[in-house]
N, C-alpha and C positions, 0 to 999 in steps of 0.2 A: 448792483452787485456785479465784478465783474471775473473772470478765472483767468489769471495769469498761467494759460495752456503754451506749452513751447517755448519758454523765452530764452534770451540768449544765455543765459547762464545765472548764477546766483545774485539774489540782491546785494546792493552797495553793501547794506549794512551787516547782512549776515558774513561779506569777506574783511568788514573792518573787526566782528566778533570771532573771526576766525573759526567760523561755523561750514565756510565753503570753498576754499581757495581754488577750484576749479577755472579753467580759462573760460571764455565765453564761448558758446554754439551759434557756428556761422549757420549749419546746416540744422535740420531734422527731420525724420523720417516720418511718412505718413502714408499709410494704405489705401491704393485707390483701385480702382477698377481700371487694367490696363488699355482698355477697348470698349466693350459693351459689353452689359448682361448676358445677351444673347451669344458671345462668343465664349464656348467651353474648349477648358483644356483636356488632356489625354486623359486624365481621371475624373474628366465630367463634370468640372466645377470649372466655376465661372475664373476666367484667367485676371490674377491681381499683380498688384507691385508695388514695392516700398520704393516713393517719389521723393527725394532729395529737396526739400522745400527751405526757403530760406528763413532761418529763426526769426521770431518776431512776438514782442509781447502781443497777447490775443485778450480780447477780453469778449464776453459769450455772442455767439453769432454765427460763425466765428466773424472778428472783425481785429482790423489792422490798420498799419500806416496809408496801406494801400489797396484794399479790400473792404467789403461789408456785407457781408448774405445776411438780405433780411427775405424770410419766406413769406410772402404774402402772397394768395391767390386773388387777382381782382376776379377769376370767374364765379368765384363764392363769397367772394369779398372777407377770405380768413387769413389770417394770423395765426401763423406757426410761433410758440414760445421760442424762443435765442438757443440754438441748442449750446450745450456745454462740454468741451471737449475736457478731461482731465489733465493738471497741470505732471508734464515729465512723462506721460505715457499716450500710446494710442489704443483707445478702449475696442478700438477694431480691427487690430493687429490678427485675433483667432478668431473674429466674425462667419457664422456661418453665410452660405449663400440668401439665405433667405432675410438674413438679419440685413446683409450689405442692400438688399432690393425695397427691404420695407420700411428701415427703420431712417426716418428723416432726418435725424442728427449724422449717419452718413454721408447723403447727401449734402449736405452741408459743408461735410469736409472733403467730400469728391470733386464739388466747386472750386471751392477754397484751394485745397490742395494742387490743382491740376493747374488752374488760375495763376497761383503764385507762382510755379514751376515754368508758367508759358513765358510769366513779365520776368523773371529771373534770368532766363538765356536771352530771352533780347536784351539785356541791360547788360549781361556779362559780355555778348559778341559786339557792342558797341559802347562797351568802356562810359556809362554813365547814367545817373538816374535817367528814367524816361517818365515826362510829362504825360498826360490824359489829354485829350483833345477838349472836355468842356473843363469849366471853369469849376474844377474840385479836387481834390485831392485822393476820395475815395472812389474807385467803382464799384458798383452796386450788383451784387452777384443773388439773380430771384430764384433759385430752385426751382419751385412750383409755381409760375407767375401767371399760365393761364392754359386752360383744358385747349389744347389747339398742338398737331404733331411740328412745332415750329419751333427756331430759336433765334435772335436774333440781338444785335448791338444797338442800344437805343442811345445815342447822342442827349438827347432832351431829358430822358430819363436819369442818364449817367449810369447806364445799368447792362449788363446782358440779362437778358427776360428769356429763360427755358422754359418750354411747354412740357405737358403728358397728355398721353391721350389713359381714360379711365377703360381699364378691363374687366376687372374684379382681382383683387387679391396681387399673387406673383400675375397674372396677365395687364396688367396698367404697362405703360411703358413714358418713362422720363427719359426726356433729353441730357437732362443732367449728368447723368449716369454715362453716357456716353461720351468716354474722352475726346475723341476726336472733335465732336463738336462742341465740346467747353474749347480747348486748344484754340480749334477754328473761330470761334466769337472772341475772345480776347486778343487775339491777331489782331482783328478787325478793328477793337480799341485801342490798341497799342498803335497800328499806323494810321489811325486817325490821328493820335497826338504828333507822329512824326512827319507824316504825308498830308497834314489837312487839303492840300488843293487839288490830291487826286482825286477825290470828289467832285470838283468840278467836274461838266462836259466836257469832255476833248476829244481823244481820238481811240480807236476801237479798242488798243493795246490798254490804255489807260484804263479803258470800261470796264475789260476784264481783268485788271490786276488786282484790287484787294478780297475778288473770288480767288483766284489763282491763287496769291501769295497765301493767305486762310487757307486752300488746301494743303499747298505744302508745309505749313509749318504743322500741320495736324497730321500729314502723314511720314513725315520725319520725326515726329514726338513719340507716336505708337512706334517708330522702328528706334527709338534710341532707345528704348527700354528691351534688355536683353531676353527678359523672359518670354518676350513676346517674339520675338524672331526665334529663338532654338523652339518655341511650339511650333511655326508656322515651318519648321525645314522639315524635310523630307521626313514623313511618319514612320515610314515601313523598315528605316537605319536604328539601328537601337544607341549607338553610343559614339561611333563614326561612319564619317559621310567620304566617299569617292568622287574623286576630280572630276566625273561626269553631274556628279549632283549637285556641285557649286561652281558648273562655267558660268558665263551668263544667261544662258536661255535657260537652266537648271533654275537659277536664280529668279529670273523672270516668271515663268511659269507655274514654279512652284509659292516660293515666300512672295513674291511680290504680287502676283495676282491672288493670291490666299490673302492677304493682309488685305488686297483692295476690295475682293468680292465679298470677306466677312462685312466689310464697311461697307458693301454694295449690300449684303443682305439687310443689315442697322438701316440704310437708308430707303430700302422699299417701305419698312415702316414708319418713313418719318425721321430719321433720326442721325441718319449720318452727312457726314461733311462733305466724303469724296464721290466724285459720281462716277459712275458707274463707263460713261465715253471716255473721262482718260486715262483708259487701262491702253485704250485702241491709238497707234501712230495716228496721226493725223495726214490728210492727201498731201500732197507735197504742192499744188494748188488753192492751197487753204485759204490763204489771204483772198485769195479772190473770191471765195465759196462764201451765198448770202449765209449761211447756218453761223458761219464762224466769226459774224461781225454782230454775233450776241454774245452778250459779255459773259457768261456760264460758258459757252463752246469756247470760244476766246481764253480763258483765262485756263481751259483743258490741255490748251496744248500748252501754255506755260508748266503745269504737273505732269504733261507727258515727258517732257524733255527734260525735267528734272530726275524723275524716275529712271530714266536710261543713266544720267550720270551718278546715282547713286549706286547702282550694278554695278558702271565700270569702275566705281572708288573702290568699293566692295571689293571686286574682284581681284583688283590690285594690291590690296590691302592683305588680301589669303593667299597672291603668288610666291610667295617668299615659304609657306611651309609645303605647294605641291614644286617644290624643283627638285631635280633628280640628283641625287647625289650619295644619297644612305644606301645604296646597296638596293633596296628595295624595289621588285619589279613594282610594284602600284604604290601611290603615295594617297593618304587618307589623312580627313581633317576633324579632329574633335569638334562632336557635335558644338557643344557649349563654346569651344573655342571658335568655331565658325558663327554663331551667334556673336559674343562678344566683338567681332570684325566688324560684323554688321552694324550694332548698334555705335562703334564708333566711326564709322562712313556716313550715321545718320546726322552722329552730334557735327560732324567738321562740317558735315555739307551744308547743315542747316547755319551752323555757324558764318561759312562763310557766305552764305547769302543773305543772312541780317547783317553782316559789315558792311554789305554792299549798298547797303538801303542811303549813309549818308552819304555816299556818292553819286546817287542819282540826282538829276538837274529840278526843282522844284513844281513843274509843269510840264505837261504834254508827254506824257511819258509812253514810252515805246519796247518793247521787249531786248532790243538790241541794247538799250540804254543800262537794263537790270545784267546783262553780261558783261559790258564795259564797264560798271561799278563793281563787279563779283572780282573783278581781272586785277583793275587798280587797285583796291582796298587790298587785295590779298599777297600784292606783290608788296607791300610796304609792310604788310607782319609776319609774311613769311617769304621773307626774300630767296632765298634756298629753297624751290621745290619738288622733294626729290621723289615722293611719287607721281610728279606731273600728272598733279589735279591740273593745275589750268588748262594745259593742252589737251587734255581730256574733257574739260570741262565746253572747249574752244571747237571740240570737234563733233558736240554731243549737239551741241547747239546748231551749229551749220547745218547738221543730219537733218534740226528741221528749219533750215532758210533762216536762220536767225543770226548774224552777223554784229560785230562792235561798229557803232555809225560812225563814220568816218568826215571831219572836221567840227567834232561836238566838245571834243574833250585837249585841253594844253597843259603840258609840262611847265609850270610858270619857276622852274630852278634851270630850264635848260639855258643854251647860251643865248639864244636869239627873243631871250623877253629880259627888258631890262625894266624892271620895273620902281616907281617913283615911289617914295617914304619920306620927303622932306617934309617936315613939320608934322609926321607922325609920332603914335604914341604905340610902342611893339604890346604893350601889353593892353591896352584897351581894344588893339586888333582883335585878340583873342578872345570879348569878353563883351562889345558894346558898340551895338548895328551901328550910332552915325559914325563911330569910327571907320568901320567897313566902309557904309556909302561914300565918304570922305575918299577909302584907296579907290575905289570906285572910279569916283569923280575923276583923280588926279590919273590913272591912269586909263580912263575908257578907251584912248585912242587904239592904245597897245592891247585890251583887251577887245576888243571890238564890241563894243557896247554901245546902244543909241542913247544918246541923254535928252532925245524932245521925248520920250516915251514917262510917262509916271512910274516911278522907281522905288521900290521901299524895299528896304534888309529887314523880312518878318524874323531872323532869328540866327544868332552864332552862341553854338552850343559845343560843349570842350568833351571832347573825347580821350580814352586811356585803353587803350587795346595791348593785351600781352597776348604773343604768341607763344608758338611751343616749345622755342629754344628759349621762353624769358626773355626775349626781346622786347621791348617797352617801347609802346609808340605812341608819344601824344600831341595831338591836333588839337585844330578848333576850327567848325563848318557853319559856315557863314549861308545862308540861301539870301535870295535876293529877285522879286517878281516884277515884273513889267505889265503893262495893260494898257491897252488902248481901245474906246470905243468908236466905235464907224457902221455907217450905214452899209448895206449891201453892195450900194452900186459903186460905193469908195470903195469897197474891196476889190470891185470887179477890176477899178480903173487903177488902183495900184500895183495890183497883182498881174494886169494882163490877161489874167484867167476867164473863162466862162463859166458862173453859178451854175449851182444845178438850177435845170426850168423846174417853173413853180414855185422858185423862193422870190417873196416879193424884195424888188432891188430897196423898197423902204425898209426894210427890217433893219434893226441896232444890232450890232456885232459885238461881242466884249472878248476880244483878241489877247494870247496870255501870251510872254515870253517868260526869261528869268535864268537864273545861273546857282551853283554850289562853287563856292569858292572853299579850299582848303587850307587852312595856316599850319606850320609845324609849332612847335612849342617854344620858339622865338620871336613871330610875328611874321612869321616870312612865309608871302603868298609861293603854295608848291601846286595847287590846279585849280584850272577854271574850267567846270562840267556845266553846259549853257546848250539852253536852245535859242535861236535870237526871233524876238519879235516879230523881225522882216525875212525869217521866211513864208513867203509867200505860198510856196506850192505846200509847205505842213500845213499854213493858214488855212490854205481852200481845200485842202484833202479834209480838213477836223471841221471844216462848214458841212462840205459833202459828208460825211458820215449822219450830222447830227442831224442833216435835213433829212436824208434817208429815213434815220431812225424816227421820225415826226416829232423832234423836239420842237421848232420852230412852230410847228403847228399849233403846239401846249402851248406855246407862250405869245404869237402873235408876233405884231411887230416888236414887240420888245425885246424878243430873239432871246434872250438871257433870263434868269432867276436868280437870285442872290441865295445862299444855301438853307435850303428851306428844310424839312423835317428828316434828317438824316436818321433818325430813327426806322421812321416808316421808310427811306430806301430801304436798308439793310432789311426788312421783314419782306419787301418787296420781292430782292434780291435771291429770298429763301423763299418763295413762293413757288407752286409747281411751275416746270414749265416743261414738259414733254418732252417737246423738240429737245432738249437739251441734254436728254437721258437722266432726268432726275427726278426726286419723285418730292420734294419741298419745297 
C-alpha cells in the first residue's frame, strides 16, 4: 500500500476528467526543526521552519526517486512501521514540541525533508541531476539506526545511519533531529558521487576537505533559513537594529557565534556537526602547526574563512539601507529585514561554492584550488559583479594565507592555445569520455599532458547554470585521472628529493595526477584545471604527509589500499577526537 504524499500535482486522469486542471508543484512545504531540539526560541519553543522541498510522488517511508527512510534499529534489532505522511497536507504543520521530539513519523520526515532540501541546492548550483557515489539510485536515510551519540555516511550501506543516545522520555536525544547534522551527512554523499577520489590518500588539504565542505554546507543551511537568523540577532532590539549592531564584529559576535555555540552546545552532546575551534581564526603559521595536519583542524580553517566571508556578503548586502541620505541623524535596520539579508548571503555564498565544486582538478586537492574554482565558475554566471563578492571573497581568503595556485588553471579561448578538432565529433565532446580522451590525445602537447602515464576520462557530465540576471550557461566537464605506480627509491631518484627516513625505499607508491577540462555548449575546449603527475615536489610533500600520519605503516610495503570500507571512515571521521575540540 503506498500514499501518494506530496506529489507534483493532480493525476493524468483526473486532468483529462477535468477534475484538476491545476499546474504541477515544483516545490512543497514541510516542517522541520530549524536546528536542534535543544535550541528555543524567545517564546520557549523549539525553533522550526517551513523547508522548500522538491515535489515528489512519496510512497509510505517516506520514500522517493531519491531517498528511502527505513527505520530499523540494529541495536534492538526493531523495525519501525513506514510512517505515513498525509497526501496534500503536513500533519505537523501545528505539532506541539513534544509531539515533533516523540513522535517517529516526524522523524522521518525531518530526514527526508532536510535531506531532500540538502541534494536540491546542490543540484540547482550545479545545473544537473547529481549521481550517488554507490551503485543505487536511492539513499537510505536510518533515523534510529543504532543507540550510539554518532552519525555517519555509509558507502556499503548506501545509507546515512543516525544514532540516539536513550534518556527516558523528552531526555533521549537523536541525531536526526538535528538539522545540521542530517545537512552535514548528505554533503558527505553528495560528494562522494561528485569527488569519489578525495577519498583517496593525498595531501593534508584534501584530508580535511569533505569535513570542512560538510561543515559549511550545514552551517549555511541553518543560516539560509530566515527565521533562524532574526532569533539569533540581537535580543534586547525589539523590532529595529542600529548600525552598531549589524557591523561586522556585531555580526560576528552576536548571530554568528550564537548560531555556532548553539551547535557547539548540540555537539557537547553528541550531535552537532560544527565544532566548536572554528569559531577561533586560525595562527597565521597554521600550515606548519602539527595540530592542523589533522584532517578535523584542517578542514576548520576551510569554515573559518568561510564564515568571515559570509559577514562581509552580509554586510555589504545591508550597506545600501545604513547610507546617509534621509535626513536622519541614525540609520536603523528592520529586524526581519536584516534577517532576510542574511539568509540570502547564506543561499549565494553556499551557492557559489557548490558551482565551484566542478572546477576543481580531480585529485590532490588543495584549499587554494576550492577558491580558483569559486572565482572561475562565478565569473562565467555572473559576469557583472557588482557587489564584489569575489574580491571580497579573494581577500578573505588571503587573511588566511590561502591564495589561487598559480600555473594550475588555462583559458583554452584565449589566443595562445590553438587547439586541434580534426576528425572530431563537437557533440560527443560533450557527452562521451573516449571522445574527450581522443581531444586529449590530439592536443596533449598544447595541454601539457604526459601520455606514458595511464589515463582514463572517469566522467563528462553536462551542466545548466542560470544566474541572477537569466543568464544561461551551459557546459560539459570532463575529469580525466593519471596514475602511476613506483617504488620509493624511483621516487627518490626521479624527483631529486630526500624521503622522509624511515620510509622503506621498497615501498610501492601509487602517484595521482589528472585534469577538469570544461566544454561550452559547442564543443569547444574553454579550461584546463590540472595538477600534473610530474610534479614532483606535490609528489613528495603527499608522501611526507602520509608517512607522517603512519599510513605506510597500515599498509607496509604495499604503501597503498584500494578504497576499502568508506563507511567505517566516515564513522571514523565522527569519532571523538579531543585535540580537535570536538566531542564525536
Amino acid at each position: 500500500m503506498t500514499a501518494e504524499a506530496f506529489v507534483e500535482g493532480p493525476r493524468a486522469e483526473d486532468r483529462v476528467r477535468g477534475v484538476d486542471a491545476r499546474p504541477p508543484r515544483h516545490e512543497v512545504e514541510l516542517r522541520i526543526i530549524a536546528q536542534d531540539p535543544s535550541v528555543k526560541g524567545p517564546d520557549g519553543r523549539i525553533v522550526t521552519a517551513n523547508a522548500k522541498v522538491p515535489a515528489a510522488r512519496l510512497e509510505n517511508g517516506p520514500r522517493s526517486a531519491r531517498f528511502s527512510v527505513v527505520d530499523y534499529d540494529v541495536s534492538t534489532a526493531t523495525l519501525v512501521a513506514a510512517a505515513t505522511l498525509p497526501s496534500g497536507r503536513d500533519r505537523f504543520a501545528e505539532a506541539s514540541d513534544e509531539t515533533l521530539c516523540t513522535d517517529l513519523a516526524f522523524h522521518a520526515q525531518q530526514v527526508y525533508a532536510v535531506a531532500a532540501r540538502t541534494l536540491a541546492t546542490f543540484e540547482f548550483a550545479l545545473g544537473r541531476r547529481l549521481p550517488w557515489g554507490f551503485a543505487g539510485h536511492q539513499l537510505y536515510l536510518v533515523p534510529h539506526a543504532f543507540s550510539e551519540a554518532n552519525a555517519y555516511y555509509s558507502f556499503e550501506d548506501r545509507a546515512l545511519l543516525f544514532g540516539y543516545v536513550p534518556g527516558g522520555g523528552d531526555a533521549d536525544i537523536y541525531t536526526c533531529l538535528s538539522h545540521d547534522v542530517v545537512v552535514h551527512e548528505t554533503t558527505h554523499a553528495v560528494l562522494d558521487g561528485l569527488r569519489r577520489r578525495f577519498l583517496e590518500p593525498g595531501l593534508a588539504d584534501q584530508a580535511g576537505f569533505h569535513e570542512g565542505f560538510a561543515d559549511i554546507a550545514a552551517l549555511l543551511s541553518v543560516f539560509s533559513l530566515e527565521k533562524v537568523v532574526e532569533v539569533c540577532l540581537d535580543r534586547e532590539s525589539i523590532g529595529s537594529l542600529r548600525r552598531e549592531q549589524i557591523d561586522p564584529d556585531a555580526l560576528r559576535n552576536s548571530v554568528l557565534t550564537g548560531v555556532a555555540e548553539q551547535l557547539g552546545d548540540v555537539l557537547t552532546q553528541g550531535r552537532g556537526a560544527l565544532r566548536q575551534s572554528a569559531l577561533r581564526k586560525p595562527p597565521t603559521d597554521w600550515r606548519e602547526r602539527p595540530e592542523y595536519r589533522e584532517p578535523h583542524r584542517r578542514g576548520e580553517v576551510l569554515v573559518a574563512v568561510v564564515l568571515e566571508v559570509l559577514i562581509d556578503i552580509w554586510t555589504r548586502r545591508m550597506a545600501a539601507y545604513l547610507s546617509p541620505g534621509d535626513g536622519r541623524a541614525e540609520r536603523t535596520v528592520d529586524r526581519a529585514r536584516a534577517a532576510e539579508e542574511g539568509a540570502k548571503a547564506a543561499k549565494h555564498l553556499l551557492t557559489m561554492l557548490i558551482r565551484g565544486l566542478d572546477y576543481l582538478p580531480p585529485v590532490e586537492f588543495e584549499f587554494g584550488d576550492l577558491l580558483d574554482a569559486v572565482i572561475l565558475a562565478d565569473e562565467e554566471v555572473v559576469p557583472e559583479d557588482k557587489l564584489n563578492y569575489r574580491a571580497g571573497l579573494l581577500t578573505q581568503f588571503e587573511e588566511f594565507g590561502i591564495v589561487r595556485p598559480a600555473g594550475t588553471t588555462r583559458d583554452l579561448l584565449s589566443g595562445d592555445f590553438a587547439a586541434r578538432y580534426n576528425n572530431m565529433n563537437f557533440t560527443a565532446l560533450r557527452t562521451a569520455g573516449d571522445e574527450v580522451f581522443r581531444f586529449i590525445w590530439e592536443n596533449a602537447d598544447v595541454l601539457d599532458i604526459e601520455t606514458d602515464h595511464y589515463t582514463y576520462v572517469e566522467s563528462v557530465l553536462p551542466s545548466e547554470r542560470v544566474g541572477p540576471d537569466g543568464l544561461v550557461v551551459r557546459e560539459s566537464v570532463a575529469n580525466y585521472v593519471q596514475m602511476l605506480q613506483l617504488t620509493a627509491a624511483e621516487l627518490a631518484t626521479r624527483s631529486g628529493h630526500e624521503l622522509p627516513a624511515g620510509l622503506d625505499l621498497a615501498t610501492k607508491l601509487q602517484l595521482f595526477g589528472g585534469g577538469t577540462l570544461v566544454f561550452d555548449q559547442f564543443g569547444r575546449a574553454k579550461f584546463h584545471i590540472f595538477k600534473r603527475l610530474g610534479d614532483w615536489n606535490r609528489q613528495v610533500e603527499r608522501v611526507k604527509y602520509l608517512h607522517d600520519g603512519g599510513y605506510y605503516d597500515r599498509f607496509g610495503r604495499l604503501g597503498f589500499s584500494y578504497q576499502g570500507a568508506a563507511g567505517q571512515l566516515f564513522a571514523e571521521l565522527h569519532s571523538a577526537v579531543p585535540d580537535a575540540g570536538e566531542s564525536w
